[in-house]
C-alpha positions as CSV (number, residue, x, y, z in Angstrom):
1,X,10.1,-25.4,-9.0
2,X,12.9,-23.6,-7.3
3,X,12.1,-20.9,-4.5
4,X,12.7,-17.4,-5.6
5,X,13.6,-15.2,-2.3
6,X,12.7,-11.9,-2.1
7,X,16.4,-10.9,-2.7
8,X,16.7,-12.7,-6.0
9,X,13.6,-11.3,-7.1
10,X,14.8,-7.2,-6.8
11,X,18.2,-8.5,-9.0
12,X,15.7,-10.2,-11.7
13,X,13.5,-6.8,-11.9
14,X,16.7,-5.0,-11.6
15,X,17.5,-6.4,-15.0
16,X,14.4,-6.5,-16.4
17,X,14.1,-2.7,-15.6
18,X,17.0,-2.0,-17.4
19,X,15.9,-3.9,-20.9
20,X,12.8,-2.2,-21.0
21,X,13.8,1.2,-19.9
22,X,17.3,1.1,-20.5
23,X,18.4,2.1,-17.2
24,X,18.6,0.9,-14.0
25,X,15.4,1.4,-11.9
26,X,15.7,4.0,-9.2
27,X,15.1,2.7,-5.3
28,X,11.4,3.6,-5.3
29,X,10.4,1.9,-9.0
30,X,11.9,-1.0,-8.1
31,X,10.4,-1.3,-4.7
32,X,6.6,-0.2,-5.9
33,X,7.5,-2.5,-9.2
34,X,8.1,-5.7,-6.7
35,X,5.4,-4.9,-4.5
36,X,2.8,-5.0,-6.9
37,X,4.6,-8.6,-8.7
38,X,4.9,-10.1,-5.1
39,X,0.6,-9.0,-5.1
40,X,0.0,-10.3,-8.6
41,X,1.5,-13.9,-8.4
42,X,4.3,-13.9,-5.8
43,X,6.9,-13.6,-8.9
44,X,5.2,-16.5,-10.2
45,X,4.8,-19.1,-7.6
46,X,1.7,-18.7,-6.1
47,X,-1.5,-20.9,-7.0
48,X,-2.1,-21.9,-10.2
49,X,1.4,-20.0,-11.6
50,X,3.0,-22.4,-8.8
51,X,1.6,-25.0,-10.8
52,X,3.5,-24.0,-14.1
53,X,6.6,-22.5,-12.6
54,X,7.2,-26.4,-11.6
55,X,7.1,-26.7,-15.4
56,X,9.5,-23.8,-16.8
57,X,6.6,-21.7,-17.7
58,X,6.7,-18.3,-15.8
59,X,4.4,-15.4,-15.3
60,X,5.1,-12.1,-12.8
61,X,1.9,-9.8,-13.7
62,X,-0.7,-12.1,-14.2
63,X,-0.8,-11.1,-18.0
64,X,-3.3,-12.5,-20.2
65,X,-3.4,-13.6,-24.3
66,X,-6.5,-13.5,-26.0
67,X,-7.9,-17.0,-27.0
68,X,-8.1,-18.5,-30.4
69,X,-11.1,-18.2,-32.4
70,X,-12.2,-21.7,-31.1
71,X,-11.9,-20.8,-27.7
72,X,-8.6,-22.5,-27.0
73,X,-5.3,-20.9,-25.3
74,X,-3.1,-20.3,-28.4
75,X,0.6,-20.6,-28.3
76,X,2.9,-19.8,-25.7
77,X,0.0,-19.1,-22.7
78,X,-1.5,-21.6,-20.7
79,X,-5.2,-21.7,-19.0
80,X,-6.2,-20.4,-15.9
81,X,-8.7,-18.8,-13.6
82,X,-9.3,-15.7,-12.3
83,X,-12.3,-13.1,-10.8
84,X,-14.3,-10.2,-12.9
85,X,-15.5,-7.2,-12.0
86,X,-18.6,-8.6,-10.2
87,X,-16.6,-11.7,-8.1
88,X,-17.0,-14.2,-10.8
89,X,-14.9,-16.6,-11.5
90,X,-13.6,-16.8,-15.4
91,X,-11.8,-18.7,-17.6
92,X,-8.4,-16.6,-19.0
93,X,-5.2,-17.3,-21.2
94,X,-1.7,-16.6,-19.4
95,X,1.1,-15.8,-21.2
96,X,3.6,-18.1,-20.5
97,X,7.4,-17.4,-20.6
98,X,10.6,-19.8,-20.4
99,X,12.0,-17.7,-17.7
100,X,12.0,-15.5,-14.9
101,X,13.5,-12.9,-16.7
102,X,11.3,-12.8,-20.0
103,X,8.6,-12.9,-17.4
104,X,10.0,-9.5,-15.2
105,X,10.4,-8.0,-18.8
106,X,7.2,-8.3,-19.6
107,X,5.6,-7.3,-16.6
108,X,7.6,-4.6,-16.3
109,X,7.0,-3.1,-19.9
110,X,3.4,-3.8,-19.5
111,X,3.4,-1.9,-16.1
112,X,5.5,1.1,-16.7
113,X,6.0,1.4,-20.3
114,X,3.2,0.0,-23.0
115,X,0.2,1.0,-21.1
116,X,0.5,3.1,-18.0
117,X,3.1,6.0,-18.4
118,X,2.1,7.8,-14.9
119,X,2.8,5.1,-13.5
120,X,7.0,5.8,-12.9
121,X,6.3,9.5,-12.0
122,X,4.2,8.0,-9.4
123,X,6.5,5.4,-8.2
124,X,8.8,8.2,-7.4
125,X,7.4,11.1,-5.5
126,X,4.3,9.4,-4.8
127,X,2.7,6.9,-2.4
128,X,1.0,3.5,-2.9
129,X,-2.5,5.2,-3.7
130,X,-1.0,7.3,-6.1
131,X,0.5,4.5,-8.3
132,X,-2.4,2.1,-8.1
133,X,-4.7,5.6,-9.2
134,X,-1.8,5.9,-12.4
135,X,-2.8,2.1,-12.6
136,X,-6.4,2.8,-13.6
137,X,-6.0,5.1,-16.4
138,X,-7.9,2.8,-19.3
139,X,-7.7,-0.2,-19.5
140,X,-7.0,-0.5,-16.4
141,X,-5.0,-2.4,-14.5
142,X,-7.5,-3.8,-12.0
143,X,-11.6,-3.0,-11.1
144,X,-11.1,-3.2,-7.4
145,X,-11.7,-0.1,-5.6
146,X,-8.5,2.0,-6.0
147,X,-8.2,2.4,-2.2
148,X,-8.3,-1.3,-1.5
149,X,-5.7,-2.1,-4.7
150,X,-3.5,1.0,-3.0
151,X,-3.9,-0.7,1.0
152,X,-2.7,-4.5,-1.1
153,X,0.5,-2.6,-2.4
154,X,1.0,-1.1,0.7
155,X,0.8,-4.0,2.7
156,X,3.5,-5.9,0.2
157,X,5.8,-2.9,0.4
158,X,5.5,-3.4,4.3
159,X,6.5,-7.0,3.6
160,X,9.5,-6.4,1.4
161,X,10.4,-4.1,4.1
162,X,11.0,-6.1,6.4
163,X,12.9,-9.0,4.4
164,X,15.3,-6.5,2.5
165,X,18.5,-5.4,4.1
166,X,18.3,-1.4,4.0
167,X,15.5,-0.8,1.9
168,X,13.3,2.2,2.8
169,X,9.6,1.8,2.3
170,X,8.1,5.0,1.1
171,X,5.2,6.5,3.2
172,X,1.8,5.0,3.4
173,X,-1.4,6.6,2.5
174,X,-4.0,6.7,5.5
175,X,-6.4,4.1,5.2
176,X,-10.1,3.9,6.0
177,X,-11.7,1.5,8.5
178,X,-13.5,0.0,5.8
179,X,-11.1,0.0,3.9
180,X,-8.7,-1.7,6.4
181,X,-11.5,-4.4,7.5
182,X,-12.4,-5.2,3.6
183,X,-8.6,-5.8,2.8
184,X,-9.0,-9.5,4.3
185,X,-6.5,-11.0,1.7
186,X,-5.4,-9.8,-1.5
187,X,-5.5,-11.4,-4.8
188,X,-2.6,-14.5,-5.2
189,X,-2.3,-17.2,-7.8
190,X,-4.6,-15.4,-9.8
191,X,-7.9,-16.0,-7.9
192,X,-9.1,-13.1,-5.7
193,X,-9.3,-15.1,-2.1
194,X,-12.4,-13.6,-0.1
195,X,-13.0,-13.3,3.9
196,X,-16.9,-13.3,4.8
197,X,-17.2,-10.0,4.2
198,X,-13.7,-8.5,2.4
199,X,-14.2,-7.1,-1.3
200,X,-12.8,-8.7,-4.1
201,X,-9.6,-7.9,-5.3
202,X,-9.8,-8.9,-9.1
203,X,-8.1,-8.0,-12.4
204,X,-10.2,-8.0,-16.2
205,X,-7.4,-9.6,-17.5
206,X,-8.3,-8.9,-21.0
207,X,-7.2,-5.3,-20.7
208,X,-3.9,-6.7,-19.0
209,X,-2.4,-7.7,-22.3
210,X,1.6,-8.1,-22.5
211,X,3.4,-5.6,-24.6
């Protein structure tokens, strides 16, 4: 599997932004849009998506295909794991694309285009509450509490921050105590990971489908 540095990754959404919305992304929807693929699967090498990146097979947003009558993974998606809404662990289909690219494009039609259309206004004058609250309009695009999902983004937009040469990370919502002490580790590889007592930061995949 070949790294992908944070750099690389802006100039693959760059291009996938501009196939699915044909344009180029402004500085804000492509900083929310990375944040939230560097939360999701670390542009697809994190975890179990590590695991198939090493193989050609890519996924950005954690997107899902619904199984085959028989219960298997059908064509072009591989099996994995990940949390529902009540911590559990559960069996799921990921797409799986041949590259980076068809991977970006996907995650960045499902995320701004098929399924969520408040999600760009957001991205542009708001912060990272306001885009994970466009992210819940049904189906959503998580079950965690909004507030944690926003304090996740927010802490990957800090992250991208500080690796990208002159990139200005919008401002940050306030965050609660709780909040801050419950947001132990955010979801990566596709399994929530969970401190002794930080909530859960899952996805129902089934509503995340790929447009």
């Amino acid at each position: 599997m070949s790294a992908l540095s944070h750099t690389q990754a802006a100039d693959i959404l760059r291009q996938a932004f501009q196939l699915v919305q044909g344009r180029p992304p402004t500085s804000r929807e492509l900083l929310f849009t990375q944040a939230i693929a560097l939360l999701e699967t670390g542009y697809g090498r994190i975890g179990q998506f590590a695991k198939m990146a090493d193989q050609g097979i890519f996924n950005w947003g954690a997107l899902t295909k619904g199984r085959q009558q028989d219960g298997q993974c059908p064509a072009g998606s591989f099996p994995g794991q990940d949390t529902d809404a009540q911590g559990n662990v559960i069996d799921v289909c990921f797409f799986g694309f041949k590259s980076d690219l068809e991977a970006a494009t996907s995650f960045v039609r499902t995320l701004t285009k098929t399924h969520w259309p408040n999600v760009i206004p957001a991205m542009n004058s708001g912060d990272s509450l306001d885009v994970a609250t466009a992210m819940t309009q049904a189906p959503a695009y998580f079950v965690a509490p909004v507030e944690t999902y926003a304090a996740a983004i927010a802490s990957k937009l800090k992250v991208l921050g500080q690796a990208l040469p002159d990139v200005v990370v919008p401002s940050l919502p306030s965050t609660s105590a709780s909040t801050k002490k419950n947001v132990a580790l955010v979801a990566i590889g596709g399994v929530s990971l969970v401190a002794a007592s930080a909530l859960v930061i899952s996805r129902v995949f089934f509503t995340k489908k790929a447009a």
